[in-house]
N, CA, C and O atoms as a GROMACS GRO file, in nm:
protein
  600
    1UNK      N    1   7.131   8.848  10.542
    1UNK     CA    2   7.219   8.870  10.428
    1UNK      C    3   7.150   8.810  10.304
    1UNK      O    4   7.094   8.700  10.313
    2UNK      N    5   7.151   8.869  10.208
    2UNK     CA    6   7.109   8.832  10.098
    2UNK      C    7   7.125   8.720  10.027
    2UNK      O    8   7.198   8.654  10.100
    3UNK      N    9   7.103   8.655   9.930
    3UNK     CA   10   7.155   8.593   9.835
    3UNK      C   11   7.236   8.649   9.710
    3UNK      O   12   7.293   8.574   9.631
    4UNK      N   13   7.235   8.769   9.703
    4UNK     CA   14   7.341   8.798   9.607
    4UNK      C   15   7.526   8.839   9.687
    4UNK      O   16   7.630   8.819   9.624
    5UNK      N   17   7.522   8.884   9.800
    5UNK     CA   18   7.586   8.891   9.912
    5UNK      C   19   7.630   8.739   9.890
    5UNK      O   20   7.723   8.754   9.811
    6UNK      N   21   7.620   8.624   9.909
    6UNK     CA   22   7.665   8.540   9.975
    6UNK      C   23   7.720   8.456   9.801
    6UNK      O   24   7.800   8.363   9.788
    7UNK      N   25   7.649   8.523   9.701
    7UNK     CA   26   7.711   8.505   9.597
    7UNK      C   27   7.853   8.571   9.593
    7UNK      O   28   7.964   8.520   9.584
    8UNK      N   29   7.804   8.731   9.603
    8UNK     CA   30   7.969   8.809   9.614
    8UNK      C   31   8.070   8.760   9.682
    8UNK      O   32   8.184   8.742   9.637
    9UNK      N   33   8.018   8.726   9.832
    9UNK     CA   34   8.140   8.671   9.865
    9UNK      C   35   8.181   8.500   9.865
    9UNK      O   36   8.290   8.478   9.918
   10UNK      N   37   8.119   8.396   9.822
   10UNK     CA   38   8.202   8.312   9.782
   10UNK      C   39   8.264   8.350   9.644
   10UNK      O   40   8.370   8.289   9.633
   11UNK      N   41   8.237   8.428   9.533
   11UNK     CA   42   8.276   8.464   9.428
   11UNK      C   43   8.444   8.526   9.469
   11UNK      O   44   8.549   8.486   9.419
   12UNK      N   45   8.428   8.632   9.574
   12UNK     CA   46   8.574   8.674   9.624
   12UNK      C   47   8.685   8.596   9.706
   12UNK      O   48   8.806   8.612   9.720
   13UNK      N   49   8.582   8.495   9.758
   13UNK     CA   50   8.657   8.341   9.860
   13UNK      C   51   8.741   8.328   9.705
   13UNK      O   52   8.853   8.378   9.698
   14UNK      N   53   8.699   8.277   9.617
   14UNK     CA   54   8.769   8.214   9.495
   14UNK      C   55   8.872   8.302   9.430
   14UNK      O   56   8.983   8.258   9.397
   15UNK      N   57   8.837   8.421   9.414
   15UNK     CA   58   8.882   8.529   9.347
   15UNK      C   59   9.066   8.604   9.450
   15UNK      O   60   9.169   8.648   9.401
   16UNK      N   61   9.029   8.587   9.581
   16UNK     CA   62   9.148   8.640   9.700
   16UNK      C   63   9.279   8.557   9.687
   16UNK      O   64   9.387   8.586   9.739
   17UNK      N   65   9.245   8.431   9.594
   17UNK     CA   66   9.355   8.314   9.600
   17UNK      C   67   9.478   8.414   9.467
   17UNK      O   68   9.601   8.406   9.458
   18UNK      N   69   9.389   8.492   9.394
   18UNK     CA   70   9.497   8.604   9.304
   18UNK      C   71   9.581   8.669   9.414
   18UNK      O   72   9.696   8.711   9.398
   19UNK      N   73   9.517   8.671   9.513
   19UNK     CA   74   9.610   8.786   9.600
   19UNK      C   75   9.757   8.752   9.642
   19UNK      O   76   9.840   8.833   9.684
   20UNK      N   77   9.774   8.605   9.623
   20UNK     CA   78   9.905   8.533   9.591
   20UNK      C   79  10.032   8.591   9.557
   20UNK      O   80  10.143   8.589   9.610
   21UNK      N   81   9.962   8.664   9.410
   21UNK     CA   82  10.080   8.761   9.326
   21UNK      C   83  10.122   8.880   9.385
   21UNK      O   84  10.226   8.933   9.346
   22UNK      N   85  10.046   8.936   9.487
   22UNK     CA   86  10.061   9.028   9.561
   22UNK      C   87  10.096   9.024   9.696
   22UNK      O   88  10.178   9.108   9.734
   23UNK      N   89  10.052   8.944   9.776
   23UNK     CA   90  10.044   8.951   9.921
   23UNK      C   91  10.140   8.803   9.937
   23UNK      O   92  10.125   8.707   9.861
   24UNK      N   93  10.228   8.807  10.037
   24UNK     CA   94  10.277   8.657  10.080
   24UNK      C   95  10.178   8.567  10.117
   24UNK      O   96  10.107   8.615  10.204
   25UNK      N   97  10.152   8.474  10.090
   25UNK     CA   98  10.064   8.347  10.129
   25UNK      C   99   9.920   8.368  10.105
   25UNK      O  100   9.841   8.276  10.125
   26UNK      N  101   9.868   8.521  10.050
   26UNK     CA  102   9.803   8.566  10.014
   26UNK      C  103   9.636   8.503   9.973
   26UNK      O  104   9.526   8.538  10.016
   27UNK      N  105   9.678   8.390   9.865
   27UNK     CA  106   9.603   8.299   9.852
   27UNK      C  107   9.535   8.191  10.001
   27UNK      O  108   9.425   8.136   9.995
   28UNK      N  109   9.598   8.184  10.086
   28UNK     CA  110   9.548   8.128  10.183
   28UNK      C  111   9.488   8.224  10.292
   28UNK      O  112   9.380   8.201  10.347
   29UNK      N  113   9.568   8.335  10.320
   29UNK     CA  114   9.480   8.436  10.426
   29UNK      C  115   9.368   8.513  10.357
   29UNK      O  116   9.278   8.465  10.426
   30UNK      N  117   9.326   8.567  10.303
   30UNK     CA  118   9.269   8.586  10.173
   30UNK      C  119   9.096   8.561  10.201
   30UNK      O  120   9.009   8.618  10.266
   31UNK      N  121   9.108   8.421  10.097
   31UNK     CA  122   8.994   8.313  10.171
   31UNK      C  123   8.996   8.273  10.282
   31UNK      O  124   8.891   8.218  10.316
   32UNK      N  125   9.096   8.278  10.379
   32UNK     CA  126   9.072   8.200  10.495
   32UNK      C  127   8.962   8.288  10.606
   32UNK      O  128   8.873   8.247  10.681
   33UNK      N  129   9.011   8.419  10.580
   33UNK     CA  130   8.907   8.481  10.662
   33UNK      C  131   8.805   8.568  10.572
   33UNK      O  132   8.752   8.670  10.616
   34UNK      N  133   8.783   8.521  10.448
   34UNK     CA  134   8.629   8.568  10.406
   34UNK      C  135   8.591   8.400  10.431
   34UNK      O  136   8.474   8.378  10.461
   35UNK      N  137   8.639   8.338  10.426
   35UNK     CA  138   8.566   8.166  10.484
   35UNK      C  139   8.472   8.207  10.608
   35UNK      O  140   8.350   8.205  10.625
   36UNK      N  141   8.611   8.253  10.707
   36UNK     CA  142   8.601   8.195  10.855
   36UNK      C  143   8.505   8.315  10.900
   36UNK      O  144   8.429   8.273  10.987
   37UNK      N  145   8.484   8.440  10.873
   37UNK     CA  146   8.411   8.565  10.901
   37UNK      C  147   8.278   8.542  10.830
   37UNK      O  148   8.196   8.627  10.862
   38UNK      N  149   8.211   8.405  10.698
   38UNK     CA  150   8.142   8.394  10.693
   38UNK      C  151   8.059   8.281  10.651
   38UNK      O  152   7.961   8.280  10.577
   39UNK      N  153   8.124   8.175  10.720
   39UNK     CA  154   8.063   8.056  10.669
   39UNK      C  155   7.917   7.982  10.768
   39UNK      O  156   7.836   7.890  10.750
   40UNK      N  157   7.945   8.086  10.876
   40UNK     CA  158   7.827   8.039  10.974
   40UNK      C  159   7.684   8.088  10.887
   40UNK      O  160   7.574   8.033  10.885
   41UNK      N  161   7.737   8.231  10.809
   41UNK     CA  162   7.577   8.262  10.754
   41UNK      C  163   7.524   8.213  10.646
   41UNK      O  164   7.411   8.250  10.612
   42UNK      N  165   7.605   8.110  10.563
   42UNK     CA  166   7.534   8.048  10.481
   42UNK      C  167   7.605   7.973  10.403
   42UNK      O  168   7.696   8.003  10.326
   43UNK      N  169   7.536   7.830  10.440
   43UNK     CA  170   7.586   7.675  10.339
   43UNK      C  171   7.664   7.689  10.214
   43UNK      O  172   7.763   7.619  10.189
   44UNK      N  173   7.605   7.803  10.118
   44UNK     CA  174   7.675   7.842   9.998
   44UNK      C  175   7.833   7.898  10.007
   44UNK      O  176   7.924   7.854   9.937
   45UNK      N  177   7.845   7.990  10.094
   45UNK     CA  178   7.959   8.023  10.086
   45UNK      C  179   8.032   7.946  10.166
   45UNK      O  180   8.152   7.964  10.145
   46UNK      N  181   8.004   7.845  10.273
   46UNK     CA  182   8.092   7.766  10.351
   46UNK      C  183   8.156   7.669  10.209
   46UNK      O  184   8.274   7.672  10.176
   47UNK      N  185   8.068   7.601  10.149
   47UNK     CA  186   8.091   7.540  10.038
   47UNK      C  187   8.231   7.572   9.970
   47UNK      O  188   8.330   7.498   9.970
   48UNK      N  189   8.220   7.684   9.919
   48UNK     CA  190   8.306   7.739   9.810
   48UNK      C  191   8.394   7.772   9.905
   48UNK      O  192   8.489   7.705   9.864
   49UNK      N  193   8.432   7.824  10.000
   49UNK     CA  194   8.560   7.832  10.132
   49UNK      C  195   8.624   7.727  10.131
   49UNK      O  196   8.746   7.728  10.111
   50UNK      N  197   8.540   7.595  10.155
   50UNK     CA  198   8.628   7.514  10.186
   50UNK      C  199   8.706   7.446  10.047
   50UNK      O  200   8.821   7.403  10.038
   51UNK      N  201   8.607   7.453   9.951
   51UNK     CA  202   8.688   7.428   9.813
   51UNK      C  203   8.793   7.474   9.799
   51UNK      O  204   8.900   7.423   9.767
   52UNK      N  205   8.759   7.597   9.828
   52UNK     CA  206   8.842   7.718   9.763
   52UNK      C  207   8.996   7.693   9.884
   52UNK      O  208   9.100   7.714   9.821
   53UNK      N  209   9.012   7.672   9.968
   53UNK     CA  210   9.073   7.613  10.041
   53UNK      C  211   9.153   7.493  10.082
   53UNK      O  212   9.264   7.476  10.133
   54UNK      N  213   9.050   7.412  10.040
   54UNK     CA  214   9.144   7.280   9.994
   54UNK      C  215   9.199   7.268   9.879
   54UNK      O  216   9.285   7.181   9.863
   55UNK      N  217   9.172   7.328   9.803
   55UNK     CA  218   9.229   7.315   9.668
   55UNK      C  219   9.339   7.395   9.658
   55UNK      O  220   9.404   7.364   9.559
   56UNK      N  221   9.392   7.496   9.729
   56UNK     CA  222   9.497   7.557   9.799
   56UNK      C  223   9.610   7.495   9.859
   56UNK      O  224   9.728   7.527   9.846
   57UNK      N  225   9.556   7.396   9.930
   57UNK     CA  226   9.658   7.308   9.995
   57UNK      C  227   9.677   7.212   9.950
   57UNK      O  228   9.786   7.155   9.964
   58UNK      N  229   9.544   7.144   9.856
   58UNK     CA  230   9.639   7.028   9.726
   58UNK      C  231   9.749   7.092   9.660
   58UNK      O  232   9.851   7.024   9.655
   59UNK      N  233   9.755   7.216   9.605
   59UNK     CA  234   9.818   7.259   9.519
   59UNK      C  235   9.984   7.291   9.588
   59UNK      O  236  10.093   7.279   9.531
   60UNK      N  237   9.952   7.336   9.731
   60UNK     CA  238  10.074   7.304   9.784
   60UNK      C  239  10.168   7.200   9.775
   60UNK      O  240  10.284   7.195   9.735
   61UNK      N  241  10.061   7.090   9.841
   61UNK     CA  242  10.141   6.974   9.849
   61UNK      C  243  10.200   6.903   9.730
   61UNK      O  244  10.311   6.850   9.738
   62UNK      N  245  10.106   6.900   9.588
   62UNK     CA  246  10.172   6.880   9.477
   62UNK      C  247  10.299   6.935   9.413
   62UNK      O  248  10.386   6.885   9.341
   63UNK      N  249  10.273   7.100   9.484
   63UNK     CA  250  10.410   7.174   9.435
   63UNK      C  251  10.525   7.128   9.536
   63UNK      O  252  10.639   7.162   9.505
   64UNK      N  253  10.509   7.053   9.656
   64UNK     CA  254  10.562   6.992   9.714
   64UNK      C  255  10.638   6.884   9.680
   64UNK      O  256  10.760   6.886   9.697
   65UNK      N  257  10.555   6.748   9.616
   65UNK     CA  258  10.648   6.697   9.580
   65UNK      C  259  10.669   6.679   9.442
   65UNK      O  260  10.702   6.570   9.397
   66UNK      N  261  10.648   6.806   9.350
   66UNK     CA  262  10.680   6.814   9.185
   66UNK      C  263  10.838   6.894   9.277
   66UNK      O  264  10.906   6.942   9.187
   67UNK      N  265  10.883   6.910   9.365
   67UNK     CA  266  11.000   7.013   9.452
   67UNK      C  267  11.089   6.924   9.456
   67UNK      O  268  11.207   6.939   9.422
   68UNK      N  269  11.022   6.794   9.510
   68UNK     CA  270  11.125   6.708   9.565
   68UNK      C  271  11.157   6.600   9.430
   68UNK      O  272  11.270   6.553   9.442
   69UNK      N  273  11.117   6.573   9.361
   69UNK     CA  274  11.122   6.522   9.241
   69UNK      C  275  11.201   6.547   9.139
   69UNK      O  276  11.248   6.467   9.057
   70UNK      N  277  11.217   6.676   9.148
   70UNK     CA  278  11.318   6.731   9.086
   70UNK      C  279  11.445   6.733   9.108
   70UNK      O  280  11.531   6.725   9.021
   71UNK      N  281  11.470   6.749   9.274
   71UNK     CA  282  11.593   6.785   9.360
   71UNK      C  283  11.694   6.651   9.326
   71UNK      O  284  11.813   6.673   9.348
   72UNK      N  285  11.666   6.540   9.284
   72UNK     CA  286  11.774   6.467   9.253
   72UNK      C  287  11.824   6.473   9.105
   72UNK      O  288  11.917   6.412   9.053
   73UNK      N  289  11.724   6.573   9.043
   73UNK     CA  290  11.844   6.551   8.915
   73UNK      C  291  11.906   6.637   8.899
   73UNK      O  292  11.979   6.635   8.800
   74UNK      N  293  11.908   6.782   9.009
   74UNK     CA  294  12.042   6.868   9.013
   74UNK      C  295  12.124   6.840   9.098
   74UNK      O  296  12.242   6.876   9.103
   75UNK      N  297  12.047   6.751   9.195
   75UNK     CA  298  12.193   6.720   9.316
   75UNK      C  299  12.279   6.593   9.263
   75UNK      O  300  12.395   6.576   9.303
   76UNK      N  301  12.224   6.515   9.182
   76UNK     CA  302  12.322   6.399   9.173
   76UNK      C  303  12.371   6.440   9.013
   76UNK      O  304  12.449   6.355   8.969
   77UNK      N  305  12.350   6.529   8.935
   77UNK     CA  306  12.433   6.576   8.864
   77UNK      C  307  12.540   6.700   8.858
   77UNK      O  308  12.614   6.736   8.766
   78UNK      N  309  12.522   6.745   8.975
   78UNK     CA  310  12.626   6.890   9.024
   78UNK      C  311  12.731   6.806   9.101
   78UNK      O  312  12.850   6.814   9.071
   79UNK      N  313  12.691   6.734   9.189
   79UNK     CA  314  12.764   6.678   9.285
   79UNK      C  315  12.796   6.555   9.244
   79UNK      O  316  12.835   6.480   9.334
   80UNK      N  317  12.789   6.504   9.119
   80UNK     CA  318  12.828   6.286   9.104
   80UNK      C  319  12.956   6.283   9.138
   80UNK      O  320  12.998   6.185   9.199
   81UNK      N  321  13.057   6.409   9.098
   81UNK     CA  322  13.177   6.355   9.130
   81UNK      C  323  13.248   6.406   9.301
   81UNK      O  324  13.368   6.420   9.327
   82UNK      N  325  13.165   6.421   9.368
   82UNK     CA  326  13.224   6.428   9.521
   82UNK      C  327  13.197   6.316   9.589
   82UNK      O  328  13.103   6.250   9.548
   83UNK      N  329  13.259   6.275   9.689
   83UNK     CA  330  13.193   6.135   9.767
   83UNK      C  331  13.107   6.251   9.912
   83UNK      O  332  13.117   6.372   9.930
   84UNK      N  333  13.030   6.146   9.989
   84UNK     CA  334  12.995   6.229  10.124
   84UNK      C  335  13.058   6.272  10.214
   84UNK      O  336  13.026   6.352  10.302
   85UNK      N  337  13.199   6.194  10.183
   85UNK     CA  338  13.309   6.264  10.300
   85UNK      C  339  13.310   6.411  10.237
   85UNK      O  340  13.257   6.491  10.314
   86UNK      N  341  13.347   6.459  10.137
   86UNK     CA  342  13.407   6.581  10.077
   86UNK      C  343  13.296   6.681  10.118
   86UNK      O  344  13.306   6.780  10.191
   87UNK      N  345  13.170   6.624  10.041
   87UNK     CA  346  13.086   6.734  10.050
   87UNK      C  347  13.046   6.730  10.206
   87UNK      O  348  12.990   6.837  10.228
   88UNK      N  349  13.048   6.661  10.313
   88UNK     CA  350  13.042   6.670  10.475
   88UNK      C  351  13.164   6.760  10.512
   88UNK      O  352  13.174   6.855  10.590
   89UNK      N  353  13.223   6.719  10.460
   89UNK     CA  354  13.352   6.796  10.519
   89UNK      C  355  13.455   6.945  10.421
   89UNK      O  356  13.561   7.007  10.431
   90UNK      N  357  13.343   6.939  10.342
   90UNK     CA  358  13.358   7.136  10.261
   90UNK      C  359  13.468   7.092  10.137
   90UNK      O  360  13.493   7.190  10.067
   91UNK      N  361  13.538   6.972  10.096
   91UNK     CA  362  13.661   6.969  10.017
   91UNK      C  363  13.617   6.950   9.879
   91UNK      O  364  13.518   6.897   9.829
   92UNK      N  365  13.715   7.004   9.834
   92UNK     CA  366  13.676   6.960   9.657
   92UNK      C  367  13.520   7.061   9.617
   92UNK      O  368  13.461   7.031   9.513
   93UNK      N  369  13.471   7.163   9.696
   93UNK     CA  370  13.368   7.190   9.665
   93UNK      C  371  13.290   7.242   9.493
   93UNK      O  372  13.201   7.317   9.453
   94UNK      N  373  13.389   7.147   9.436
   94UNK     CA  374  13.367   7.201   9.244
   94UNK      C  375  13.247   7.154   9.212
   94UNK      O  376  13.222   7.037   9.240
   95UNK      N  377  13.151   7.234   9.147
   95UNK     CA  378  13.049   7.155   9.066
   95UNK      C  379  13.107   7.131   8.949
   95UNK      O  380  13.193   7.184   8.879
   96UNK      N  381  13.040   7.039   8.947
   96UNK     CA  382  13.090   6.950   8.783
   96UNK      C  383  12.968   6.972   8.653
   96UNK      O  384  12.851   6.937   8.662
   97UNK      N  385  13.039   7.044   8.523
   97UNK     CA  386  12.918   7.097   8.481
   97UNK      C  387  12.936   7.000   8.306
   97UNK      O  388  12.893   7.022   8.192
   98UNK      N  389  13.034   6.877   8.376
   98UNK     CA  390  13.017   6.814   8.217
   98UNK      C  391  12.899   6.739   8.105
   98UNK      O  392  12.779   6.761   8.116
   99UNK      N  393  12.940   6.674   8.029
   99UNK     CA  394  12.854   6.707   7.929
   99UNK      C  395  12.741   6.545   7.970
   99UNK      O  396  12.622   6.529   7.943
  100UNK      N  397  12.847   6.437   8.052
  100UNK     CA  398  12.775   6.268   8.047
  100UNK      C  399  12.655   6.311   8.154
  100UNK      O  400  12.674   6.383   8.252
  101UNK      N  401  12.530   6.251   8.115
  101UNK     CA  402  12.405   6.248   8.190
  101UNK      C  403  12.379   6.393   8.214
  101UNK      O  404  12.333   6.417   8.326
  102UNK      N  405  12.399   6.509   8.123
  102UNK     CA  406  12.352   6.603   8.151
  102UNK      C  407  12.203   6.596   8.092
  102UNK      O  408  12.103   6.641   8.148
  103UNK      N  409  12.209   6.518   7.943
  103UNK     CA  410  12.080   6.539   7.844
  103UNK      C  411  11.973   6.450   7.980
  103UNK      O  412  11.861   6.498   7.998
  104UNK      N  413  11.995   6.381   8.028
  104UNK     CA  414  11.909   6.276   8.120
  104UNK      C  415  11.833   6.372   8.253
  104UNK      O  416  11.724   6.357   8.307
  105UNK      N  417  11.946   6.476   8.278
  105UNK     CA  418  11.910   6.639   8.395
  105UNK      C  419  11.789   6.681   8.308
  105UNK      O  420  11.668   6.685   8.328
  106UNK      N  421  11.853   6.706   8.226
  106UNK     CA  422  11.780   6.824   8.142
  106UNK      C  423  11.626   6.763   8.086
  106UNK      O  424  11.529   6.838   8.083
  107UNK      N  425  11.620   6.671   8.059
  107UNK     CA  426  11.481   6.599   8.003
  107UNK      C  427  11.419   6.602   8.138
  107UNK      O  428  11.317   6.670   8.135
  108UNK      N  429  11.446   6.547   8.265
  108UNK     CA  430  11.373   6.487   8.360
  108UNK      C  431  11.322   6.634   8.400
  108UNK      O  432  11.209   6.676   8.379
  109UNK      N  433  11.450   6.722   8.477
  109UNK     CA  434  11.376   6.889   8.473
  109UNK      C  435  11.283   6.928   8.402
  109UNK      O  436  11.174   6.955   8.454
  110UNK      N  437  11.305   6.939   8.270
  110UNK     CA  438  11.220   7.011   8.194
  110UNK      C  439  11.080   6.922   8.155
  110UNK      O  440  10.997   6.980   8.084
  111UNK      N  441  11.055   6.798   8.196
  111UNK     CA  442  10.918   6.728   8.234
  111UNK      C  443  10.882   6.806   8.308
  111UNK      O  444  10.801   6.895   8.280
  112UNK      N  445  10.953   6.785   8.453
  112UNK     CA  446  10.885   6.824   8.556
  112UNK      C  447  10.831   6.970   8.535
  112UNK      O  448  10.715   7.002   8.558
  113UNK      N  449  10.923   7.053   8.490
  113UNK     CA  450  10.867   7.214   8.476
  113UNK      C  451  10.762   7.244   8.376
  113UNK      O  452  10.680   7.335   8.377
  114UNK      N  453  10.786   7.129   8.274
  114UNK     CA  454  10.648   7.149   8.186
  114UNK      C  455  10.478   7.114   8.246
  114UNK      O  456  10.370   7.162   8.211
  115UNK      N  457  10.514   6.998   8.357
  115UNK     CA  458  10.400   6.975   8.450
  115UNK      C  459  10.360   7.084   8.506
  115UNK      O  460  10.252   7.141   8.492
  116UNK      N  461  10.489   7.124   8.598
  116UNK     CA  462  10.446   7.271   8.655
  116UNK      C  463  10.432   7.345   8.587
  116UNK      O  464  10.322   7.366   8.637
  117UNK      N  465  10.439   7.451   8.473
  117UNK     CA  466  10.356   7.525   8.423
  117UNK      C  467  10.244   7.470   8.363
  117UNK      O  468  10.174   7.568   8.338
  118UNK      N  469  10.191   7.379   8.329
  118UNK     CA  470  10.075   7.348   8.289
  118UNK      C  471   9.965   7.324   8.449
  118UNK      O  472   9.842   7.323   8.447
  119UNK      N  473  10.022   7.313   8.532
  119UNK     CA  474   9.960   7.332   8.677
  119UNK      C  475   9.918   7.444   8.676
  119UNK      O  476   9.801   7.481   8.673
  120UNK      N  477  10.073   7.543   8.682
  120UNK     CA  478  10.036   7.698   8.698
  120UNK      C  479   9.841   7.715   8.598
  120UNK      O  480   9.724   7.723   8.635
  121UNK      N  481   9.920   7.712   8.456
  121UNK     CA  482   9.837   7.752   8.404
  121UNK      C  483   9.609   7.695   8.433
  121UNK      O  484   9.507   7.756   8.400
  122UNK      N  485   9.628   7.571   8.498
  122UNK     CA  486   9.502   7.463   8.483
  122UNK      C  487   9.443   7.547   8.632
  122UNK      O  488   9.322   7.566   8.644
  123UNK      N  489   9.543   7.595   8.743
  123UNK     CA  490   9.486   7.631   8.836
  123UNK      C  491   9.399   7.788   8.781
  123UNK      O  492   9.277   7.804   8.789
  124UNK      N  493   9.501   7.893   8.725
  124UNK     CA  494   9.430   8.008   8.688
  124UNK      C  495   9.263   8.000   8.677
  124UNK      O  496   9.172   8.065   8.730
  125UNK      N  497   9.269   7.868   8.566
  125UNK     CA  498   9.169   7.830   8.518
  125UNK      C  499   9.043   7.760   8.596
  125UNK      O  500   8.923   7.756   8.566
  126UNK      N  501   9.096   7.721   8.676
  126UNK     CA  502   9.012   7.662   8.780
  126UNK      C  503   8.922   7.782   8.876
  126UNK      O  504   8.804   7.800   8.905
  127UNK      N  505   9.055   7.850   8.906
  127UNK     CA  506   8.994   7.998   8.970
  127UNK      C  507   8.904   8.061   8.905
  127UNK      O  508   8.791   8.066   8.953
  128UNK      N  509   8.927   8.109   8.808
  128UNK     CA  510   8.858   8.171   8.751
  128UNK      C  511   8.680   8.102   8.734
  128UNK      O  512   8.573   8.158   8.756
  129UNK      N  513   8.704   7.991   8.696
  129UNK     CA  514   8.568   7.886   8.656
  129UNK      C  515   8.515   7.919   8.812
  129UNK      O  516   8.413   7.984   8.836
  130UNK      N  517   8.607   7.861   8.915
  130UNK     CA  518   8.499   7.879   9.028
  130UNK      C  519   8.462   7.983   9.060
  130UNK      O  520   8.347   7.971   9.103
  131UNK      N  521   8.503   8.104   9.065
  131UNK     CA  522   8.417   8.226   9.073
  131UNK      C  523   8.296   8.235   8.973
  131UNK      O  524   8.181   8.239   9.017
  132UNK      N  525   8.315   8.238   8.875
  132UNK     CA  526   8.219   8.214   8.741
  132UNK      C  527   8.114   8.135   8.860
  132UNK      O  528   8.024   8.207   8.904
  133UNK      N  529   8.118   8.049   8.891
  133UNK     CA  530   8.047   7.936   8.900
  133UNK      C  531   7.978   8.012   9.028
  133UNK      O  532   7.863   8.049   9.001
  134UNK      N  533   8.013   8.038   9.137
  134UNK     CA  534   8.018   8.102   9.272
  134UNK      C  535   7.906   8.242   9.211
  134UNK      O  536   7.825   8.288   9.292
  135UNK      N  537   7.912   8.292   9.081
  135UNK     CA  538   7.867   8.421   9.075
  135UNK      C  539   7.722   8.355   9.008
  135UNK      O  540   7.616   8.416   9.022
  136UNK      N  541   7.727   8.273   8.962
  136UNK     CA  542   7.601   8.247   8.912
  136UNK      C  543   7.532   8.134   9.042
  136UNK      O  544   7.433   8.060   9.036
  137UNK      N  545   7.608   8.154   9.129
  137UNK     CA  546   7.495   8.073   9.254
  137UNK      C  547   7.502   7.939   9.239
  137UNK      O  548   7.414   7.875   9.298
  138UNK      N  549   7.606   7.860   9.159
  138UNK     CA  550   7.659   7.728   9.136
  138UNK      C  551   7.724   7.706   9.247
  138UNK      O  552   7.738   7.795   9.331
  139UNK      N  553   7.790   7.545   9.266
  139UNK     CA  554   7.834   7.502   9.392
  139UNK      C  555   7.984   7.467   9.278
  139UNK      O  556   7.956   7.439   9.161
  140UNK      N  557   8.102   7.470   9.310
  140UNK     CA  558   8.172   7.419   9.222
  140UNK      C  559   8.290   7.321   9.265
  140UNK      O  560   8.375   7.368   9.342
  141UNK      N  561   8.301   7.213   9.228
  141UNK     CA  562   8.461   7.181   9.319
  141UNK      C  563   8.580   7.129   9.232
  141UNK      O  564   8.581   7.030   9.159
  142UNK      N  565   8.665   7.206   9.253
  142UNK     CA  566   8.803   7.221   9.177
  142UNK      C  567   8.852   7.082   9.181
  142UNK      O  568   8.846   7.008   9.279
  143UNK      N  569   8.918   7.044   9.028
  143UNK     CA  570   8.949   6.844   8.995
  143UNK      C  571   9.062   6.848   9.077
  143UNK      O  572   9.124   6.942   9.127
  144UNK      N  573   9.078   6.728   9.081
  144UNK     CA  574   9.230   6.712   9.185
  144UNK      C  575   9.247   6.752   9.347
  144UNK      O  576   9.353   6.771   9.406
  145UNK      N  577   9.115   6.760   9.400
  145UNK     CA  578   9.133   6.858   9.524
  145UNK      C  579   9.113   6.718   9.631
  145UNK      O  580   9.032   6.626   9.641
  146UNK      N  581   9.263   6.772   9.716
  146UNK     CA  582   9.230   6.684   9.841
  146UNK      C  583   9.121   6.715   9.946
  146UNK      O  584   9.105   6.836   9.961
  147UNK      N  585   9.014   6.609  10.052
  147UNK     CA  586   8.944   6.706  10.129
  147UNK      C  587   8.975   6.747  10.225
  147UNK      O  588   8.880   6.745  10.302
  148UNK      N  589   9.097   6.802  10.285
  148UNK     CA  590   9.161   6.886  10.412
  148UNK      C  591   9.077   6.887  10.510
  148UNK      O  592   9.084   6.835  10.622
  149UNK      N  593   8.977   6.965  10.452
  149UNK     CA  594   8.913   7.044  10.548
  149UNK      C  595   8.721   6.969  10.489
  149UNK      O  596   8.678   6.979  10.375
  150UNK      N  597   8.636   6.895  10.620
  150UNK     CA  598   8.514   6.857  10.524
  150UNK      C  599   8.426   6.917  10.578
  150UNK      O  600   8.312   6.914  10.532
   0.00000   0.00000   0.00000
């Protein structure tokens, strides 16, 4: 196999993580088997697989807990006025949509969502760079990436 071949396809390892917008989980099956179908034939593209891969599953796990981070400032402001008996046992099921500690919801949410779209947006960017990088025969590794997989 060539060297421009092994450019193309770590360039598409990086590039399949788009397939996200299209395909369910997309971004992970994607690369996982232009990785796994070709990382025995050459160091370069094992490289960029596994980047391209772990940096997949950082991004999970961050969207993981930017998920859980959030979840208490709609649950303890929908629900402040039920005790655990009520909501265990189905009564009173009213959300409460008044006005005290709403501004305190609303700031902490809209941090968090401003993180997450500036994620959204830093990953695009990342993708994109590592293909760039992958096409010119560079080795590249995406900031923030856990090593999952070494």
């Amino acid at each position: 196999m060539s060297d421009t071949n092994h450019k193309n396809i770590a360039t598409f390892i990086h590039l399949g993580i788009f397939s996200k917008f299209f395909i369910p989980f997309g971004n992970y099956i994607i690369p996982i088997i232009l990785w796994s179908t070709n990382k025995d034939k050459s160091n370069f593209v094992n490289s960029h697989g596994k980047e391209a891969i772990n940096f997949q599953l950082s991004i999970l796990l961050y969207t993981i807990i930017l998920g859980t981070l959030s979840f208490p400032f709609f649950v303890f402001n929908f629900f402040k006025h039920m005790s655990i008996s009520d909501i265990m046992h189905g009564h009173d099921w009213h959300i409460n949509f008044d006005h005290s500690g709403g501004l305190w919801m609303l700031a902490g949410a809209s941090f968090i969502g401003i993180i997450a779209l500036i994620g959204f947006f830093l990953e695009i960017i990342f993708i994109i760079n590592a293909a760039i990088k992958a096409k010119n025969g560079e080795l590249y590794q995406y900031p923030l990436t856990i090593k999952f997989i070494k």
